[in-house]
C-alpha positions as CSV (number, residue, x, y, z in Angstrom):
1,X,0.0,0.0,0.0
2,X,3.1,2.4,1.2
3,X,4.2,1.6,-2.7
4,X,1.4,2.0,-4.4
5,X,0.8,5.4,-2.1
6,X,4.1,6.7,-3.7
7,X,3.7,5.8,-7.1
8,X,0.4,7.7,-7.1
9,X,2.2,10.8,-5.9
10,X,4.6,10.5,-8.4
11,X,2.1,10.1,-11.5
12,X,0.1,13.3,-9.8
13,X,3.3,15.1,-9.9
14,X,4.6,13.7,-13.4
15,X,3.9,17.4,-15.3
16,X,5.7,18.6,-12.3
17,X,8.9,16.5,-12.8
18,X,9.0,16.9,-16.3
19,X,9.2,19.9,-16.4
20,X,11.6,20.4,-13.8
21,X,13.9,18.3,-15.4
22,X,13.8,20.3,-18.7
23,X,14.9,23.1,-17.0
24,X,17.6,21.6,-15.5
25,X,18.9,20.1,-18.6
26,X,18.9,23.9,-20.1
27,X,19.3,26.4,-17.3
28,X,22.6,28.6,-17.4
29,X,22.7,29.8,-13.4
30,X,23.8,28.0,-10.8
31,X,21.0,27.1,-8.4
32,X,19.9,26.2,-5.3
33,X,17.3,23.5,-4.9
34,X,14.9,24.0,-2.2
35,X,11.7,21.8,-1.1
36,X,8.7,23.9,0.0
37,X,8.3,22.9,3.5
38,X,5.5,25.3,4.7
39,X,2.5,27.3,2.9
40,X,0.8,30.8,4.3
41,X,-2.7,29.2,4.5
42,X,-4.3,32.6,5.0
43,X,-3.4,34.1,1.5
44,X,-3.4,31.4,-1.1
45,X,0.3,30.4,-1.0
46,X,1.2,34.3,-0.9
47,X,4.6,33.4,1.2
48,X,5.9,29.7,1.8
49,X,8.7,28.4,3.6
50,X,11.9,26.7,2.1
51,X,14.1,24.3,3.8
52,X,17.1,26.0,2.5
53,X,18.8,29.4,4.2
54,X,21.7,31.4,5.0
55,X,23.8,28.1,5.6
56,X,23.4,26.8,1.9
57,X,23.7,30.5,0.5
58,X,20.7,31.7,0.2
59,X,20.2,36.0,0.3
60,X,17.3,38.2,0.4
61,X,16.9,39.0,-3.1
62,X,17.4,36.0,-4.9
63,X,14.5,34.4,-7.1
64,X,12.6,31.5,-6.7
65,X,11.8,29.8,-10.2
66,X,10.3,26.4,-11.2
67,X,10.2,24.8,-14.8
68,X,7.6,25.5,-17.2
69,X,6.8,25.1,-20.8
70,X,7.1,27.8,-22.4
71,X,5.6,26.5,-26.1
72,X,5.7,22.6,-27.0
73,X,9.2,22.1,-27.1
74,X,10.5,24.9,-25.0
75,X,11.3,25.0,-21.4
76,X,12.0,28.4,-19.3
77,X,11.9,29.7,-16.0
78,X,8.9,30.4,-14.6
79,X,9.1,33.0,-12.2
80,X,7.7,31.8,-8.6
81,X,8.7,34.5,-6.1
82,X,11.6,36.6,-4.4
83,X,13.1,35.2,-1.0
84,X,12.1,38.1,1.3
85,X,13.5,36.7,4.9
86,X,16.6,34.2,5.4
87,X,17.0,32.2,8.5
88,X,20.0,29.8,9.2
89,X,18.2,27.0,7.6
90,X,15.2,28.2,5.8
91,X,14.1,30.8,4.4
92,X,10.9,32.5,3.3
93,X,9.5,33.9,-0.6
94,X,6.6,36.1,-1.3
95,X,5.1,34.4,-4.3
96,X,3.8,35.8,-7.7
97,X,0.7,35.3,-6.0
98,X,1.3,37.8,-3.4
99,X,-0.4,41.6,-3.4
100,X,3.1,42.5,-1.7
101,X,4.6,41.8,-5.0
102,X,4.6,44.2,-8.3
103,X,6.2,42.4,-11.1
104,X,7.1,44.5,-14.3
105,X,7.0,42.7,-17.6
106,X,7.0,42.9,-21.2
107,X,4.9,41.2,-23.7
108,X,6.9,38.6,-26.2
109,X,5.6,39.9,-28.5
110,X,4.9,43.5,-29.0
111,X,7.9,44.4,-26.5
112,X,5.2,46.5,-24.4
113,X,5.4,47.3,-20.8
114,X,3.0,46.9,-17.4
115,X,2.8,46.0,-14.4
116,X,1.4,43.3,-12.3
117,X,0.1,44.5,-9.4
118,X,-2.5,42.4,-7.3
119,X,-4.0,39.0,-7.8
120,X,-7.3,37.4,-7.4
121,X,-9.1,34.5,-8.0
122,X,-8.7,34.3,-11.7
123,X,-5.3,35.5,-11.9
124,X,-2.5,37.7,-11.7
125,X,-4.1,41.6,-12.2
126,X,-2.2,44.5,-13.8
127,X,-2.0,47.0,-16.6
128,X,0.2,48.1,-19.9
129,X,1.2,51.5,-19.7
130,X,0.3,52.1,-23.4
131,X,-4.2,51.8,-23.9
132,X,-3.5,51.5,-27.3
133,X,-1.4,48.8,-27.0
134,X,-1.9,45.6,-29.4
135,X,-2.2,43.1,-26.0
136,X,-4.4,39.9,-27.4
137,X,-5.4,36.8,-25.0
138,X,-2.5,34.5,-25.6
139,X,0.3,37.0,-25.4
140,X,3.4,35.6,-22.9
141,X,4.8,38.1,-20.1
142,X,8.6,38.2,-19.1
143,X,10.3,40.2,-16.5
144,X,11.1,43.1,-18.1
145,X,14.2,44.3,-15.9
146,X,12.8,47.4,-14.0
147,X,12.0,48.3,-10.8
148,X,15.3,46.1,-9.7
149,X,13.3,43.1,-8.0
150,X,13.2,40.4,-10.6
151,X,16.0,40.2,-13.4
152,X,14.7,40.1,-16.9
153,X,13.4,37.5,-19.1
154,X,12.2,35.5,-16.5
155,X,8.6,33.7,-17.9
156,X,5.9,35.2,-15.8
157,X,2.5,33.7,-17.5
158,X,-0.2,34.3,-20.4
159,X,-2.8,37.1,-21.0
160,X,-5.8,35.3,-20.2
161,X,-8.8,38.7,-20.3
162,X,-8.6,41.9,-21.1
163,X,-10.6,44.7,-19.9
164,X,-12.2,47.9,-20.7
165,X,-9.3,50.5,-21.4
166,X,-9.5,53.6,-20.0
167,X,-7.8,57.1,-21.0
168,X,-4.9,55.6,-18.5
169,X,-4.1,52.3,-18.9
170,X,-5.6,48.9,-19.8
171,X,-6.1,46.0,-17.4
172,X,-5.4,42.4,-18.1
173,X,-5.4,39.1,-16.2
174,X,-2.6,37.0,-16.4
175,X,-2.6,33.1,-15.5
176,X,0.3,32.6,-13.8
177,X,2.3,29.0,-15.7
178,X,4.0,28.3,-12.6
179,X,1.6,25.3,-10.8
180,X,1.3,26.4,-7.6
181,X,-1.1,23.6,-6.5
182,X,1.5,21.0,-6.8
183,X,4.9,22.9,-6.2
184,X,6.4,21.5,-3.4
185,X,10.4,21.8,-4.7
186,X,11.8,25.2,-6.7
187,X,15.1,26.2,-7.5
188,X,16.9,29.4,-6.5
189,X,19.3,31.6,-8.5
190,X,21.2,34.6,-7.3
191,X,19.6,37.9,-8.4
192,X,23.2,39.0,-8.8
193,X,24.5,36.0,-11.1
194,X,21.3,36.5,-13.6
195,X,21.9,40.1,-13.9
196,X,25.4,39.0,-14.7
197,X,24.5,37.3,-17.7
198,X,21.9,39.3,-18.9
């Protein structure tokens, strides 16, 4: 039964693995790899708890990504959160799902900017700067770089609405690609050494 028990967990996380593996086989930083080992039940894994910390180098600042697929036979980081606090041994990350977090991006494929600034039940919440921007469901959001929490080019999600524009800005909702449900291990890359290479 124990057996059976753990092969079923391992099917449910099959996506999970995959992709992680993907990344792994392609990823240019060096990381850290962390298991989740705690959840903020209050704000729909807002912050969660890693079992890695200062000890295994760790900083405030560094990024916590997992793998995702980016199209069919492409595999990128998908962001997942910023570590935020660093104890001897673990350490905690405000997630993309977090209102404490605003993430900047650009769209792929226009090269337009926004900002993701709250979340709800739908999705990640935010606006382009430009209301005459040509933003379509579909279009995929990277880091863009600014604001100096999250290094470019990291894969944040796909347009999934958009709103009414107004004489300001236009709103979209964005469905994050990371799987939040099922994350229970991420990897963790210096801030410092992506900026490096970017």
């Amino acid at each position: 039964k124990e057996e059976l028990d753990l092969y079923q967990e391992v099917i449910a996380r099959k996506d999970f693995l995959e992709d992680e593996y993907n990344l792994m086989k392609k990823i240019q930083y060096d990381y850290i790899q962390a298991n989740v080992i705690a959840e903020n039940p209050d704000n729909v894994f807002g912050t969660f708890m890693i079992n890695k910390g200062k000890k295994d180098g760790v900083k405030v600042g560094d990024i916590a990504i997992s793998g995702v697929k980016y199209t069919e036979s492409v595999y990128k980081e998908g962001l997942a959160g910023i570590v935020t606090e660093v104890r001897s041994n673990t350490s905690l990350v405000n997630s993309t799902l977090s209102d404490e977090n605003s993430i900047s991006f650009i769209n792929a494929r226009t090269l337009e900017k926004g900002i993701i600034n709250s979340h709800a039940r739908d999705g990640l919440k935010g606006y382009y700067f430009n209301a005459e921007a040509d933003m379509k469901v579909g279009d995929k959001l990277l880091t863009s770089g600014m604001g100096g929490n999250y290094p470019k080019d990291l894969y944040i999600g796909d347009v999934i609405a958009l709103n009414e524009t107004d004489e300001f800005d236009g709103k979209l909702v964005v469905e994050s690609k990371v799987d939040f449900d099922k994350l229970h291990r991420i990897l963790i890359i210096s801030k410092d050494d992506i900026n490096e290479q970017n």
